[in-house]
N, C-alpha and C positions, 0 to 999 in steps of 0.2 A: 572128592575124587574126580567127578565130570567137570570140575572146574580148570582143574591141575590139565586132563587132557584136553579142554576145548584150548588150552592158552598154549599147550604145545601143538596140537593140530596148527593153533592160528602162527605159531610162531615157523614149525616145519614150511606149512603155506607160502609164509613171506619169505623164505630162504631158494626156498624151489624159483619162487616167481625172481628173485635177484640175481639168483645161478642161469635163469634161463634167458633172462636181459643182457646180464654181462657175456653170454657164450655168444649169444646173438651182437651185440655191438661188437666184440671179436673180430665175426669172423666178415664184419660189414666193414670194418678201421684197421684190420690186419695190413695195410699198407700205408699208417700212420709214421711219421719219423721220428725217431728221438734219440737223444745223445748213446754213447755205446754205454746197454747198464752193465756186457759181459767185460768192462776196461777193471771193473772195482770185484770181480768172480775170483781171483786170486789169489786171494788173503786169506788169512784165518779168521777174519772180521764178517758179521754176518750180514750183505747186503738185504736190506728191504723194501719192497715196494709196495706201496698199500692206497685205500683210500683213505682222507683225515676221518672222515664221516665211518668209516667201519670200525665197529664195536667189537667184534669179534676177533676183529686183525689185531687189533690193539692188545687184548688178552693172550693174544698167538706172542706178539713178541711180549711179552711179559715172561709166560710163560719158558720160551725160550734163555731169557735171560736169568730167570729164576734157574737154569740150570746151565750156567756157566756161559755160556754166549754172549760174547764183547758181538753191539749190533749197531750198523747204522741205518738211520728207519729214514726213507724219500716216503711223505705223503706226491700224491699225484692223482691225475682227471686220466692221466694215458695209461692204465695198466695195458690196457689191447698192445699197442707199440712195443711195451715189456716183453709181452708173451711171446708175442708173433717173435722177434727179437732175439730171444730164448729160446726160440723152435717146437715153444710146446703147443700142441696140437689142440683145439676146442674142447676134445674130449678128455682131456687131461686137467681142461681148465678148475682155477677154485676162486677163491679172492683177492688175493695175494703173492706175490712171487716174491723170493728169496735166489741168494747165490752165495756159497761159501765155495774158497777153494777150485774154483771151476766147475763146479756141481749147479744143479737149478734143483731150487727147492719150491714145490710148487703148495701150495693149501696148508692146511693144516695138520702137516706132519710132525707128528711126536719127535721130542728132543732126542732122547735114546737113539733114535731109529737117524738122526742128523750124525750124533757121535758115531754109531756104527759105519756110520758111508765114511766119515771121515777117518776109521780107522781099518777099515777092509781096502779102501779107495779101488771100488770094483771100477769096471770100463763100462760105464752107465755115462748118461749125461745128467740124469737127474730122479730125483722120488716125490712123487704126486699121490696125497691125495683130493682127487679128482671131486668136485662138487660140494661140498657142505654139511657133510653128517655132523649128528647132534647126538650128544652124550655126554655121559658121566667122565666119559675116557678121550674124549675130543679136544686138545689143548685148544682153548679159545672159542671152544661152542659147547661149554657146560648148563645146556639148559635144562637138564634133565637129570635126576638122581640115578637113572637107566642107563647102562652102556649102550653104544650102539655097535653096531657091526659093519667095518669096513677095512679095507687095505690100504696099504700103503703100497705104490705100486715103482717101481724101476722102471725106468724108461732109457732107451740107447739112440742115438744121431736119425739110426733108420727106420724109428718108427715101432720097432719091438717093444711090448710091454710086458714085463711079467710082476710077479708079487713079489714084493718088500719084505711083507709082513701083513698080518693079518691080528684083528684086533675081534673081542665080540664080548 
């Protein structure tokens, strides 16, 4: 059992400390340039943006696709460009950004919670979740037999955030 939690301590550790690199290069390369990724937001087709190096992004679209989602996956060194780009804010940030339909799909948000936007199509610009949680229930950070407790959050042009949904 002290083993099981020191390798999720170690492993929570190294996600915080990646979460807090990537929000920091953000918000230092937020005036990076890159081709338009909101040209391919359009489609029913699920744009991704990731790093090749991320393990967890990788499971994300897996996961995604395991439930119906036709995807095109951009590895890439510019996520910051993406973001800033996509207009989401640091504190919204995760590892990965997504776009279907004109929506921004930011972290590791649940498939379900992708189909619901795409069939309510509220006046949001997009659904984040924000940072890295780790769970049983986390599409693409299953490191733990534990759920975790987190939202999935709606976010609108002006900055407004409210909950998506709520997981625990």
């Amino acid at each position: 059992m002290k083993i099981k939690t020191v390798k999720t301590l170690a492993s929570s550790t190294l996600i915080a400390l990646g979460i807090g690199l990537t929000v920091q290069v953000y918000a230092e390369n937020s005036h990076s340039s890159t081709p338009s990724v909101l040209q391919s937001a359009t489609t029913s087709e699920l744009t991704v943006y990731k790093s090749a190096s991320c393990g967890c992004c990788g499971d994300w679209v897996e996961h995604m696709e395991e439930n119906g989602f036709t995807l095109n996956v951009h590895n890439t060194d510019d996520l910051n460009s993406i973001k800033h780009k996509a207009g989401l804010s640091p504190r919204l940030a995760s590892c990965h950004t997504a776009f279907i339909d004109g929506y921004v799909i930011e972290g590791h948000v649940p498939a379900n919670d992708v189909k619901r936007l795409l069939a309510e199509k509220p006046d949001i610009k997009g659904l984040a979740v924000p940072g890295m949680p780790a769970g049983a229930n986390v599409p693409g950070m299953e490191v733990s037999t534990e759920n975790a407790t987190f939202d999935v959050l709606g976010f609108k042009e002006d900055g407004t955030v409210t909950r998506w949904s709520h997981y625990q």
